[in-house]
C-alpha positions in Angstrom: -84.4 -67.7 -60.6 -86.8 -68.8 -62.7 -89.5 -66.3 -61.6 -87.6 -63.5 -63.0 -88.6 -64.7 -66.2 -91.1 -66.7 -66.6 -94.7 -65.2 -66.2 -98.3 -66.7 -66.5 -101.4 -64.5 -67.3 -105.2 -65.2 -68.1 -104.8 -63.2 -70.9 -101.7 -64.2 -72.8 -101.5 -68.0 -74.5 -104.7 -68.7 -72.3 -102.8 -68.5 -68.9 -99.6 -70.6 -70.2 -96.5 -70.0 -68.7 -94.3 -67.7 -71.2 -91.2 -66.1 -71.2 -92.2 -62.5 -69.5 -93.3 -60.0 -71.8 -93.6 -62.5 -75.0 -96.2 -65.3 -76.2 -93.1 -67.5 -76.5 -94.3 -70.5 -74.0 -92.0 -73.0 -71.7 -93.6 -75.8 -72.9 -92.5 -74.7 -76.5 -89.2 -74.5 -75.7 -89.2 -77.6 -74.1 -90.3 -79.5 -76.8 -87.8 -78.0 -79.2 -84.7 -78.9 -77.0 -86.6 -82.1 -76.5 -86.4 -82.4 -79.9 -82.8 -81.7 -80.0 -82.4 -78.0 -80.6 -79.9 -76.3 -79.1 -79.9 -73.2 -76.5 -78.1 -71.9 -79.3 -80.4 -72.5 -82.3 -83.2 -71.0 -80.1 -81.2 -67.6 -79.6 -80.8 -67.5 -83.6 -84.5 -68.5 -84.2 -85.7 -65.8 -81.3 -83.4 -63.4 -81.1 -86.1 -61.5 -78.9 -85.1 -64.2 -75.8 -81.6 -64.0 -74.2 -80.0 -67.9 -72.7 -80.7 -67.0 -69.1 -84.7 -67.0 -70.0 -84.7 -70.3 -71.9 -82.4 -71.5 -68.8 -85.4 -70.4 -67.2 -87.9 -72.5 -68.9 -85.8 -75.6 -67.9 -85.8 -74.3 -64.2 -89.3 -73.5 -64.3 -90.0 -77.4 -65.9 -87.9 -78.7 -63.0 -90.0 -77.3 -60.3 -93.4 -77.8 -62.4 -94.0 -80.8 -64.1 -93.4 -84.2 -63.1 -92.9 -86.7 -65.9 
């Protein structure tokens, strides 16, 4: 699902994963919700992104990163 979305490139945020065709990173919207923002107060503050590509983020952080 995830790869849909989510993109990495050499010459966008230095190869970082980001939602495709924006500099708006996974690990940006992971800190946010892990700060306690809302999928919902993310739509408002990018309206540019739509919830299935921030649910993307958290798929792509689930198969990614180990904590």
């Amino acid at each position: 699902m995830w790869q849909d979305y989510i993109e990495q490139k050499k010459e966008v945020l230095g190869g970082r994963p980001v939602i495709k065709n924006t500099r708006i990173s996974v690990d940006m919207v992971l800190e946010k919700i892990g700060k306690g923002v809302t999928i919902e107060q993310l739509l408002e503050i990018y309206p540019e992104v739509t919830k299935i590509e921030l649910l993307a983020c958290i798929s792509f952080d689930t198969q990614h990163f180990t904590r």
